[in-house]
N, C-alpha and C positions, 0 to 999 in steps of 0.2 A: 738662771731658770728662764725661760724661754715660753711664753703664750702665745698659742694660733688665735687668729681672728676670730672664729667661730666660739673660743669658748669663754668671752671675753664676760662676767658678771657686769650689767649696766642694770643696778637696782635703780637710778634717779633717772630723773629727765635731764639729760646729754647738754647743757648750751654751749660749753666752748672744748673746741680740739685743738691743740699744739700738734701737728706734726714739726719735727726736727729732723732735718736734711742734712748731709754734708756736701752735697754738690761734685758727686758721682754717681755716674750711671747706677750704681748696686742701692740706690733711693729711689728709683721709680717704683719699685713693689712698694713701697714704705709711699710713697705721696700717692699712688692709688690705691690705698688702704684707705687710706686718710681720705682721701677725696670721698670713697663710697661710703665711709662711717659717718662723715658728716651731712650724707647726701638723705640718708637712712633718717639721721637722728636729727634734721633739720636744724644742725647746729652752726655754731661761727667755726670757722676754721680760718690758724694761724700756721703758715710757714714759717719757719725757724730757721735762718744759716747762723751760725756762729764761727767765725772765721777768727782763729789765732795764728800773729803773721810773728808773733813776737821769737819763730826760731831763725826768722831772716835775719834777727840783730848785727849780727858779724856779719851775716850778704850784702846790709841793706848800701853800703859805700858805692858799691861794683854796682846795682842795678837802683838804686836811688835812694831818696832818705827814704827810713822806714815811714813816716808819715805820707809819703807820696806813696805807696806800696799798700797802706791801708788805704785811703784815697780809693786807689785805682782797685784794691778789692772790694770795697764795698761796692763802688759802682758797678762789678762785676755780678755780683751778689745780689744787689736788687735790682736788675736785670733779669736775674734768675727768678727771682719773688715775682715779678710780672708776670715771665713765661706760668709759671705753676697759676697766681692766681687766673691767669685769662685761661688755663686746663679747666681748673674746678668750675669755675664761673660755665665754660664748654658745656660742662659733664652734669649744672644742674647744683650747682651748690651758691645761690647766692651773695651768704655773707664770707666774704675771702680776701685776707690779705697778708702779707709778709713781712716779714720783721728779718733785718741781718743788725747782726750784736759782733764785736768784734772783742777775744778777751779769750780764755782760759773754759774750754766748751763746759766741764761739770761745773764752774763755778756760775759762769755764764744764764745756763739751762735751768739751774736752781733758783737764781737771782727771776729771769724771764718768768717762769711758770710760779712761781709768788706772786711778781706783780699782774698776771693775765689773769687771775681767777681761773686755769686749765680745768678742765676736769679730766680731761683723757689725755695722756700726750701717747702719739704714734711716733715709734722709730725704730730702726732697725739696729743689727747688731751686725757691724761691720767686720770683714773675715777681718784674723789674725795680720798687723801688719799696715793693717791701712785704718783701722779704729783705733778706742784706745786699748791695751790692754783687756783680755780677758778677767781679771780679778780685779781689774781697776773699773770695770765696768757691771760686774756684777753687786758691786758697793756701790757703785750710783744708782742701780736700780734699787739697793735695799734702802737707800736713804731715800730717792724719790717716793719709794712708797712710800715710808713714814709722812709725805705731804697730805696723804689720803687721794691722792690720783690713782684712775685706771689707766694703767700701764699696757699698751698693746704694742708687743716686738714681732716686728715681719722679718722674715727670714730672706735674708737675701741671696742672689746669684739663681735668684730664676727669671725667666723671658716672660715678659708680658702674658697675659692668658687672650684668648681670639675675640678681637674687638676692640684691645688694649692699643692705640698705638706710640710706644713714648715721643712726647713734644721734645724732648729735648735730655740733657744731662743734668739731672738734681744733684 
């Protein structure tokens, strides 16, 4: 199940956002959602990458040890958490910063948004293929709710709207 931005129940007062990225272009809807909800809601807003490198196990010989490979991704990753927070910070959102988690993204996501006190987390639902599974992701939105979080899913594979211009690739 799938919620537009618009119909989003925010009974309490808003103080912190998770958006959660994967660090492809089909996140920019998904961190300008995020950006303007927390802009709205004059709340904290946290970036989220969660980078799992553990299917390079068997690569990792051929392009280096698997620890030089998380290494070189997280520095990649909070690279990216700068790019997005120096956007929001742009766009008017004061308190903004980034977190990369490296590990298993549901169990990961679950672990993060316990210890942040989230109250909304923003993310999208990546096509077929490049997310996780369709039924494996509709059980993590059922279990996230049970956190009591408002859950806001942008739909991805659309272009910037006029005045959007993406900084970069989320």
């Amino acid at each position: 199940m799938t919620e537009s931005p618009e119909t989003l129940p925010f009974d309490e007062n808003i103080q912190q956002i998770v958006c959660a990225v994967r660090g492809l272009p089909e996140s920019y809807k998904t961190v300008s959602a995020a950006i303007t909800l927390a802009k709205e809601q004059a709340a904290r807003l946290i970036f989220l990458l969660i980078l799992d490198a553990e299917f390079l196990g068997t690569s990792a010989p051929v392009i280096g040890s698997l620890a030089t490979v998380k290494r070189q991704l997280t520095a990649l990753g909070e690279f990216t958490m700068l790019s997005l927070s120096d956007e929001a910070e742009r766009r008017g959102v004061p308190r903004v910063s980034g977190v990369v988690r490296l590990g298993d993204f549901a169990g990961e996501l679950r672990t993060f948004l316990s210890e942040s006190h989230a109250d909304v987390l923003v993310m999208s639902r990546l096509p077929v293929g490049i997310g996780l599974p369709e039924d494996v992701f509709d059980a993590l939105l059922a279990d996230l709710r049970t956190m009591g979080l408002v859950l806001q899913i942008v739909p991805v594979g659309q272009e910037p709207t006029e005045g959007e211009t993406p900084p970069g690739t989320y």
